[in-house]
Backbone as CSV, one residue per row, in Angstrom:
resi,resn,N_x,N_y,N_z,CA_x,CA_y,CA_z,C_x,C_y,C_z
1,UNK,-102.073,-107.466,87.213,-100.978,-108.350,87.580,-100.309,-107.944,88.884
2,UNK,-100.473,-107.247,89.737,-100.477,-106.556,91.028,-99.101,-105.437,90.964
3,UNK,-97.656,-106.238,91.547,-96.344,-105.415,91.052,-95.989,-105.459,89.918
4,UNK,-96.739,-106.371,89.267,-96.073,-106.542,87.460,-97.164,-105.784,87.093
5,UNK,-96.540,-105.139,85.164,-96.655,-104.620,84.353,-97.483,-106.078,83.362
6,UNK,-98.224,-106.007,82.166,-98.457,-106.787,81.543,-97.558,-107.152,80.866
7,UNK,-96.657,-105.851,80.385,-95.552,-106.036,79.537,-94.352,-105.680,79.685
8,UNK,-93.468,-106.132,79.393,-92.266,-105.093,80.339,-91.709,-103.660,79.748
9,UNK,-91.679,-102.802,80.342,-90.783,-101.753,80.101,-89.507,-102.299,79.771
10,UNK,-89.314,-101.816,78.247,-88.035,-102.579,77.887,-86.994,-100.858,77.157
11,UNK,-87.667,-100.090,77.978,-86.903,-98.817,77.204,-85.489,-98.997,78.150
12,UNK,-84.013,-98.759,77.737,-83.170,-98.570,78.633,-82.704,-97.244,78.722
13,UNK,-82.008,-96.990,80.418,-81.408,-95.493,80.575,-80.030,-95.838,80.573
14,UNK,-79.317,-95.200,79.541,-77.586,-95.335,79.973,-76.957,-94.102,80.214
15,UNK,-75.804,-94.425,80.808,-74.609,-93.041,81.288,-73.456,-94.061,81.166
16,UNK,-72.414,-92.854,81.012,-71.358,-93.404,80.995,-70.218,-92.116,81.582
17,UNK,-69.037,-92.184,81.905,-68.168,-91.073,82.608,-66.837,-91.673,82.733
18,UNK,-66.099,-91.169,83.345,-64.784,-91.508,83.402,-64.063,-90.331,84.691
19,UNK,-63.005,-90.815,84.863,-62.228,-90.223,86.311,-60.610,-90.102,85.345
20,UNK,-59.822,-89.723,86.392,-58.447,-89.767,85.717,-58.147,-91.137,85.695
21,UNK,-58.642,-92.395,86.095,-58.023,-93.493,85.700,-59.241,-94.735,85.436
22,UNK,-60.154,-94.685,85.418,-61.354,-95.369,85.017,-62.133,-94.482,84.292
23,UNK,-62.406,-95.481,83.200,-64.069,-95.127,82.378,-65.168,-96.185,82.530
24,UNK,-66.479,-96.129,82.572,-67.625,-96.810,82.749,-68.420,-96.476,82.029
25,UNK,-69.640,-97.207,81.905,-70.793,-97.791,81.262,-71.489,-97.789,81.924
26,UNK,-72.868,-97.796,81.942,-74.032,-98.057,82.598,-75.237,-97.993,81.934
27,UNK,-76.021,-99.006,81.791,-77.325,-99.173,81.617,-78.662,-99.691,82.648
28,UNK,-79.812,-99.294,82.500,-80.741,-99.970,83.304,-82.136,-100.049,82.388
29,UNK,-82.998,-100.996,82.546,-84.540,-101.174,82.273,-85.048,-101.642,83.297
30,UNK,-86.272,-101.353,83.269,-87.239,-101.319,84.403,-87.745,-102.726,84.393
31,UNK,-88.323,-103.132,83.101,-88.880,-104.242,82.706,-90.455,-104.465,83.306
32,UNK,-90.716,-105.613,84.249,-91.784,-106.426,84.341,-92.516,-105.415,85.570
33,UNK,-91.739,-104.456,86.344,-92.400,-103.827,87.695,-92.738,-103.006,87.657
34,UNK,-93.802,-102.611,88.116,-94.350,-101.709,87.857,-93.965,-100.190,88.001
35,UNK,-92.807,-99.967,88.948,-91.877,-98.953,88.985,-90.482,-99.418,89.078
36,UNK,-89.541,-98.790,88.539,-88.314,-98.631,88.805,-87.557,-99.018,89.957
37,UNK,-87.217,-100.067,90.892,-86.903,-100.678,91.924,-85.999,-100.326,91.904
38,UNK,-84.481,-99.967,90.888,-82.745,-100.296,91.213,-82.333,-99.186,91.301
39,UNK,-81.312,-98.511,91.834,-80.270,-97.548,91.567,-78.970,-98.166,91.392
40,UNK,-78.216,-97.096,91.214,-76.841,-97.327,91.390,-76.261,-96.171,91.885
41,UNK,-74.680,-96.308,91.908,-74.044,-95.524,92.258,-72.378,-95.306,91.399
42,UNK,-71.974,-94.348,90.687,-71.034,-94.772,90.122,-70.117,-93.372,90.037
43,UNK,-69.105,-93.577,90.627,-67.918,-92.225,91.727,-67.163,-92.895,91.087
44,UNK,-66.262,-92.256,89.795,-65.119,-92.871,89.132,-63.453,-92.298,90.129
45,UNK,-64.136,-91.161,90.449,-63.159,-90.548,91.770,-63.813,-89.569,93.050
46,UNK,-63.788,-91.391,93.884,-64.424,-91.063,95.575,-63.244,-90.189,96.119
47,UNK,-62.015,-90.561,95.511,-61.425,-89.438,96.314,-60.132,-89.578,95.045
48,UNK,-58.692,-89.297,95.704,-58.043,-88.952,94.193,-57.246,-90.379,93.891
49,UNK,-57.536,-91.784,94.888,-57.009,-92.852,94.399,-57.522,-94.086,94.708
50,UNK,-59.451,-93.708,94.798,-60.241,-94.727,94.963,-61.417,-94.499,93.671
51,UNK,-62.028,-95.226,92.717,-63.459,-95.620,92.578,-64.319,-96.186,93.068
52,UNK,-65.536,-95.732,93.082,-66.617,-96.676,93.859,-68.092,-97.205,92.446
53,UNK,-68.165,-98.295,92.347,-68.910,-98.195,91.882,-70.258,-99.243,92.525
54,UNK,-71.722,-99.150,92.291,-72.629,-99.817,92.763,-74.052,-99.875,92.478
55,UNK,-74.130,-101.183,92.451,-75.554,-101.496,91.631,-76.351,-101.764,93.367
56,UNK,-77.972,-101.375,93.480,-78.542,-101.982,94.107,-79.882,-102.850,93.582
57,UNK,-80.631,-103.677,93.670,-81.472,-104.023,93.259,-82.840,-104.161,94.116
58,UNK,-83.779,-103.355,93.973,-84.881,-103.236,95.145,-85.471,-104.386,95.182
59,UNK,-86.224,-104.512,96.358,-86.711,-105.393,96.468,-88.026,-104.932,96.910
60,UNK,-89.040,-105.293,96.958,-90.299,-104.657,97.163,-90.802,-103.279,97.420
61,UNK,-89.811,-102.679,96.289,-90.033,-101.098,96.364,-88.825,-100.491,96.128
62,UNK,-88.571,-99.248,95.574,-87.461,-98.416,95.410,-86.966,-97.568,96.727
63,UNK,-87.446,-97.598,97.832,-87.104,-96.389,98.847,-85.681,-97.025,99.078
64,UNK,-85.027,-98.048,99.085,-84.174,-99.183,100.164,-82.763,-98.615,99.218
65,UNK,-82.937,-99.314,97.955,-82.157,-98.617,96.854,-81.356,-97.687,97.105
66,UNK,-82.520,-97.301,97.021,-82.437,-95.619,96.015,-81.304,-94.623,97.653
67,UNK,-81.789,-95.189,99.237,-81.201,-94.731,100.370,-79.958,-94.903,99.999
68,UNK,-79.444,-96.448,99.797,-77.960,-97.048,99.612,-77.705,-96.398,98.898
69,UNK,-77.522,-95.965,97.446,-76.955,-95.238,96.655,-76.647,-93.637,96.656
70,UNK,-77.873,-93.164,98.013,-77.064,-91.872,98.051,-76.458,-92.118,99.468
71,UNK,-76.170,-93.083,100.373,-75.450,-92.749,101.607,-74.323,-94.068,101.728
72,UNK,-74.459,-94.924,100.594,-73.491,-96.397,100.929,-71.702,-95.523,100.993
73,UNK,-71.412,-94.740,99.814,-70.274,-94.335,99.730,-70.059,-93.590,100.348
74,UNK,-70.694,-92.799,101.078,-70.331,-91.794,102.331,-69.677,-92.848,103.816
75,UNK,-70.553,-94.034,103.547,-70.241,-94.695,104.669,-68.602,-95.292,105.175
76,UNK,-68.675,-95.687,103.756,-67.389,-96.390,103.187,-66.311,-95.129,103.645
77,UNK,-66.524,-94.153,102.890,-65.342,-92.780,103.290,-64.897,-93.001,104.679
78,UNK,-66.299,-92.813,105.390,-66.408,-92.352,107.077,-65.397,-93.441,107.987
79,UNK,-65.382,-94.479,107.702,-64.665,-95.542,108.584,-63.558,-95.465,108.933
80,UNK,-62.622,-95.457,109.883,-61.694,-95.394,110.171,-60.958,-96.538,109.626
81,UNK,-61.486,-97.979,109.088,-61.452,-98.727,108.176,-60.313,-98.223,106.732
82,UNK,-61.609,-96.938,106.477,-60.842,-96.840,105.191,-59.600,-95.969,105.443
83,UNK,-59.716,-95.024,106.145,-58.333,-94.068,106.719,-57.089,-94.828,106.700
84,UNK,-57.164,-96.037,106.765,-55.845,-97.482,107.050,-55.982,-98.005,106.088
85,UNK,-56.463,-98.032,105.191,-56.241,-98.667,103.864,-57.042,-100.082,103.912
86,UNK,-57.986,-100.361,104.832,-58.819,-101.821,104.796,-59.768,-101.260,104.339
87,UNK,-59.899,-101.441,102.803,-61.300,-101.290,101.950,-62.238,-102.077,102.643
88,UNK,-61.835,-103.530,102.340,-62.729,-104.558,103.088,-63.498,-104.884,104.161
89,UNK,-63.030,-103.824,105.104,-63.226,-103.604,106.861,-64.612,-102.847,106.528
90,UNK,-63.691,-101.595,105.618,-64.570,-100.612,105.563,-66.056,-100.702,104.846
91,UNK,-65.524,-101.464,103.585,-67.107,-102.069,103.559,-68.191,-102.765,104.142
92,UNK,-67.749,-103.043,104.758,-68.225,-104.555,105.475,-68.924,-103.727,106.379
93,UNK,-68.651,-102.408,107.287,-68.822,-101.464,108.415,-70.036,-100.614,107.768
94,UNK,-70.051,-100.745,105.986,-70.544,-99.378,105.531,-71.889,-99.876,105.407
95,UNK,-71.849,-101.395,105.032,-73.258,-102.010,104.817,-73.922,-102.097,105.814
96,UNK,-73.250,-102.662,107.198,-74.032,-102.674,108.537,-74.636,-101.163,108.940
97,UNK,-73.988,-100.064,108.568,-74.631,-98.987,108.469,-75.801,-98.781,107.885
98,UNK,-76.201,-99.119,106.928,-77.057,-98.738,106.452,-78.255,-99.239,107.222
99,UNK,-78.087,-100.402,107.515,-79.482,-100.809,108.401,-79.687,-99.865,110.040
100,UNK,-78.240,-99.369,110.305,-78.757,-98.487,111.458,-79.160,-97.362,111.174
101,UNK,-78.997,-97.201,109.602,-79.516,-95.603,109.591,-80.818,-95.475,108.509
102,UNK,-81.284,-96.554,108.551,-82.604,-96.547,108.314,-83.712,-96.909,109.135
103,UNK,-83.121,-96.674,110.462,-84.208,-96.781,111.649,-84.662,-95.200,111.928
104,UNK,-85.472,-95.170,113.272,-85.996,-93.843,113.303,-86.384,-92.610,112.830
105,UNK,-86.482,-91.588,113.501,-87.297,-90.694,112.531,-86.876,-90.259,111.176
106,UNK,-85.446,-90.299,111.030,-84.483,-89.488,110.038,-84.692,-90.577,108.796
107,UNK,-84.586,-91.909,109.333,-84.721,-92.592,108.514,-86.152,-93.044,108.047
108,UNK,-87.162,-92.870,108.938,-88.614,-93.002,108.197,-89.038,-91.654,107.148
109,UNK,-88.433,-90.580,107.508,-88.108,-89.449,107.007,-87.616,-89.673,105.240
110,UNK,-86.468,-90.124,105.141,-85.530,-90.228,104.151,-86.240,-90.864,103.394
111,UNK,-86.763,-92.516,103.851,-87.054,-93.217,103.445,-88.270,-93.099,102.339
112,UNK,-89.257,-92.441,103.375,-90.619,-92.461,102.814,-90.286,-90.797,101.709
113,UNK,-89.236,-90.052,101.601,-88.934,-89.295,100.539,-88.457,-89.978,98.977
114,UNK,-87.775,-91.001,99.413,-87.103,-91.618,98.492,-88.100,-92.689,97.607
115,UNK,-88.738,-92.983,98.474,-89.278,-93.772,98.205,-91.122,-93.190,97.194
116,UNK,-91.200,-92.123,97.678,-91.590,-91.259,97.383,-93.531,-90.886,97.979
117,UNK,-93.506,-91.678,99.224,-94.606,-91.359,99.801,-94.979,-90.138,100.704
118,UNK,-93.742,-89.499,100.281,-93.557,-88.045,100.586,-93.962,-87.167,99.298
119,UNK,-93.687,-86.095,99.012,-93.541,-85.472,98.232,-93.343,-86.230,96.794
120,UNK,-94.254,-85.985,96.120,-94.572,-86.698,94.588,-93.985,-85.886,93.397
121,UNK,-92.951,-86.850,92.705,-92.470,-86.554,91.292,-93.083,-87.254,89.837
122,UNK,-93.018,-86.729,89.242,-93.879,-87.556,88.227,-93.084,-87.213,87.480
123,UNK,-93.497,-88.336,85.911,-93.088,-87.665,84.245,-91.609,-88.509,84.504
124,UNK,-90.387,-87.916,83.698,-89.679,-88.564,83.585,-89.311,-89.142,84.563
125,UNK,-88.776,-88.320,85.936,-88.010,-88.239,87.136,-88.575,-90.057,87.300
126,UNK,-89.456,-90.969,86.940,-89.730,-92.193,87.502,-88.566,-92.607,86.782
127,UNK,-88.473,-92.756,85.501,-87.980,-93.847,84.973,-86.231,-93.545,84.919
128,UNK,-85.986,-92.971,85.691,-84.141,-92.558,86.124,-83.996,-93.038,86.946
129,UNK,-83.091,-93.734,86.687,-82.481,-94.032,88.108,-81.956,-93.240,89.066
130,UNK,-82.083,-93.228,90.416,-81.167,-91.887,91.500,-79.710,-92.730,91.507
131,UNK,-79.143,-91.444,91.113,-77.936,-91.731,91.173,-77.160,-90.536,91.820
132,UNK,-76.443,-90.599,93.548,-76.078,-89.133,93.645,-74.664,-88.251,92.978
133,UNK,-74.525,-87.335,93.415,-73.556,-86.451,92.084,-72.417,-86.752,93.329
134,UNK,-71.670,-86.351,92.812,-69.885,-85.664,93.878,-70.496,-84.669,94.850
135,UNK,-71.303,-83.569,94.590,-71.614,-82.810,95.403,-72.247,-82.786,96.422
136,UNK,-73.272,-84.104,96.630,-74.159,-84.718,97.388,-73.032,-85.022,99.039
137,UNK,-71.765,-85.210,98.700,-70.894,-85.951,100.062,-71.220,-84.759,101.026
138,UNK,-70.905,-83.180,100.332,-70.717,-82.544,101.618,-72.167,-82.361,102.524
139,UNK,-73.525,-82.791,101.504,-74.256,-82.239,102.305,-74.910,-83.786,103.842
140,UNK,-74.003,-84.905,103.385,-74.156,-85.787,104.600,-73.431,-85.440,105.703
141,UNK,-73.934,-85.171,106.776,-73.589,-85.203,108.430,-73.609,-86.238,108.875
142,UNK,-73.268,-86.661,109.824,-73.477,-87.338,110.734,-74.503,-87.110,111.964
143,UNK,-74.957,-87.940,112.912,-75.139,-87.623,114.061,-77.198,-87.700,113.701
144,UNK,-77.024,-88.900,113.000,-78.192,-89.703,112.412,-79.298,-89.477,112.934
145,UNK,-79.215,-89.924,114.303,-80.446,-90.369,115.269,-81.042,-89.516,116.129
146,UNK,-80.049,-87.873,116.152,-80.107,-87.031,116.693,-81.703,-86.395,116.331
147,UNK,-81.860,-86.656,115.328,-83.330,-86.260,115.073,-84.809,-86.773,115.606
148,UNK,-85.623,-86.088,116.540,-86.253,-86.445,116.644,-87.873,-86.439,116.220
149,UNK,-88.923,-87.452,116.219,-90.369,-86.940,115.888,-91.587,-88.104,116.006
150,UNK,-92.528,-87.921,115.507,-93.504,-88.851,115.656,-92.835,-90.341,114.977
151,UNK,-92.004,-90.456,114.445,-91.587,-92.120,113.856,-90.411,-92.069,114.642
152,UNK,-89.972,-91.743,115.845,-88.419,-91.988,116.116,-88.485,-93.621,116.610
153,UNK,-89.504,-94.512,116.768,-89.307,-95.694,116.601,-89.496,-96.754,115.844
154,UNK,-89.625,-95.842,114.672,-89.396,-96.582,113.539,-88.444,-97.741,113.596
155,UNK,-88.556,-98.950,113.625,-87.789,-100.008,113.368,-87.142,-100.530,111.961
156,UNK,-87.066,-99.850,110.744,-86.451,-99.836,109.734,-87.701,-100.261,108.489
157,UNK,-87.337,-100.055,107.220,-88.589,-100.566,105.906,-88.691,-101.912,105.924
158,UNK,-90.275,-102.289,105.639,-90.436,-103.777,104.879,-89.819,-103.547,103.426
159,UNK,-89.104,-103.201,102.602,-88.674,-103.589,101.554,-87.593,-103.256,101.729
160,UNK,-86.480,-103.388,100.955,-85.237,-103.930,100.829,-84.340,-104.214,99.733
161,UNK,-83.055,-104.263,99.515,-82.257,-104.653,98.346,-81.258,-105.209,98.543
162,UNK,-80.566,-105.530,97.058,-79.621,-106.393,97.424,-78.399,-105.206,96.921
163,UNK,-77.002,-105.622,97.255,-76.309,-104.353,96.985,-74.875,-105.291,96.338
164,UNK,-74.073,-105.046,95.171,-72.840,-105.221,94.253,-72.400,-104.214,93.956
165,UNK,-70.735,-104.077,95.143,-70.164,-102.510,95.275,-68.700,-103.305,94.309
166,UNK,-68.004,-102.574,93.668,-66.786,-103.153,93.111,-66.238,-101.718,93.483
167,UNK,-64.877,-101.701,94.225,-63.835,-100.379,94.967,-62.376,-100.981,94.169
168,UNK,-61.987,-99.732,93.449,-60.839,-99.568,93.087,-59.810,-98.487,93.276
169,UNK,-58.808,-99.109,94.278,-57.492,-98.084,94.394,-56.279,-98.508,93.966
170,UNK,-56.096,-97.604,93.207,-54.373,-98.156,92.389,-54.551,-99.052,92.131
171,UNK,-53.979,-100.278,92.287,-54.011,-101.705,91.035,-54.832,-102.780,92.124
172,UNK,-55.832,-102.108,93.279,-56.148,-103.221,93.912,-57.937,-102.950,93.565
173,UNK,-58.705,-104.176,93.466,-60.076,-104.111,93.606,-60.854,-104.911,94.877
174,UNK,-61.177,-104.285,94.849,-62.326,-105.464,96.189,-63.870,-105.271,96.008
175,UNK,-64.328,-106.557,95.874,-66.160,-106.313,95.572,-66.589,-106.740,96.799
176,UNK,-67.656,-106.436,96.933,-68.912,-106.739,98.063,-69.978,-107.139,98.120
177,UNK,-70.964,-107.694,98.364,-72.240,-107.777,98.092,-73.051,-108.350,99.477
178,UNK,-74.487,-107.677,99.139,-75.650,-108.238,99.814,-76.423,-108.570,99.246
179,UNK,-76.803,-109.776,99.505,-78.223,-110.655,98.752,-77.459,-111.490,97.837
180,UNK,-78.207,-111.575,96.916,-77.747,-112.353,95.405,-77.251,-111.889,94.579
181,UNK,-76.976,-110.476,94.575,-76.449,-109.829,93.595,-74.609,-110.290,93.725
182,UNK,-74.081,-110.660,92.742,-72.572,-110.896,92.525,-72.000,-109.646,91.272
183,UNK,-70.838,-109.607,91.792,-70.021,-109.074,90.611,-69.530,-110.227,89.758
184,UNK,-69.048,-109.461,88.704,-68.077,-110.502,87.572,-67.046,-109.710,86.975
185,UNK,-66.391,-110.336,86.035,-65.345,-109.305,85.275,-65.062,-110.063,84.122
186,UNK,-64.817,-109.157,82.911,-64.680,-110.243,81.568,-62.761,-109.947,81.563
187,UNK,-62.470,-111.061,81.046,-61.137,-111.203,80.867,-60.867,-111.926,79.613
188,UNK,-60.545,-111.189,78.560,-60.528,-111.379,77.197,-61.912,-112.376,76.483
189,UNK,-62.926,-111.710,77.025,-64.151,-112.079,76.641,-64.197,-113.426,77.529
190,UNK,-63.896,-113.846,78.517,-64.586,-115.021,79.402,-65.226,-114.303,80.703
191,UNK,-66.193,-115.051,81.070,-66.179,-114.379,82.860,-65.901,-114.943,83.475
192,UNK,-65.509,-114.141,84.566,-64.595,-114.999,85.944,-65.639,-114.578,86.736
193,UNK,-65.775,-114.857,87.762,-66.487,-114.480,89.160,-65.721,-113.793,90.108
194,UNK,-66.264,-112.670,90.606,-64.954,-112.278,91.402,-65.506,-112.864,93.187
């Protein structure tokens, strides 16, 4: 069946955690593809009066994902956006990031790790989702492109995702998205759209 499975992987992975002022849920199944395409990302405290949380959904492959989820919330931090209190700016700045920093060598680099045409994991490590820890922020730098090598003109991956970030500080939320992916929210068991 080429990217499909005959049958779907219908096993699910859940986590769940909490911060000093949010608790969460999380589940995922793989289903019909033949590998694991989605990550997420879920920082109940990005810092001591924001959450971040975020689904990505791959699109012809897990490398695209799996990048966003360990560098989308670093991005978001980095903006001078967020320093002023414009979540919205700052998102908006964090997503256009990502497509510049999946060009060149660092990013054919990253990419083809994540993705895993680098260095091979097997056994469980497929069917988890990457999800990075708190500890993961300090080891992002900046100064992206500074790297150079045989792919430094790499022009970015053929595959891709879609990305649903929901940011909460104090009593305000703001969602985001790329592609088709939407947020929602139940409100005494109805959904609203946000």
């Amino acid at each position: 069946m080429g990217t499909y499975l005959s049958t779907p992987k219908t096993e699910k992975q859940t986590a769940d955690g909490e911060g000093a002022r949010v608790r969460y849920g999380l589940a995922s199944m793989q289903g019909w593809r033949t590998t694991m395409e989605d990550a997420h990302t879920a920082m109940p405290q990005l810092d001591e009066r924001t959450s971040f949380f975020a689904v990505f959904d791959g699109h012809g492959g897990k490398a695209v994902a799996k990048f966003c989820a360990k560098h989308l919330h670093m991005q978001f931090l980095r903006s001078a956006a967020y320093c002023s209190g414009d979540l919205a700016s700052s998102a908006r700045k964090a997503f256009l990031r990502m497509d510049e920093m999946m060009k060149g060598q660092r990013g054919w680099r990253e990419l083809a790790e994540l993705g895993e045409k680098g260095p091979k994991f097997t056994g469980m490590l497929e069917s988890i989702i990457w999800s990075p820890k708190a500890g993961d922020a300090d080891k992002l730098g900046d100064g992206w492109h500074s790297e150079e090598g045989p792919h430094s003109d790499f022009s970015g991956p053929t595959c891709g995702s879609t990305a649903c970030v929901a940011i909460i500080r104090n009593d305000q939320l703001v969602v985001a998205n790329a592609g088709d992916s939407r947020c929602v929210i139940s409100r005494k068991g109805r959904v609203c759209q946000l």
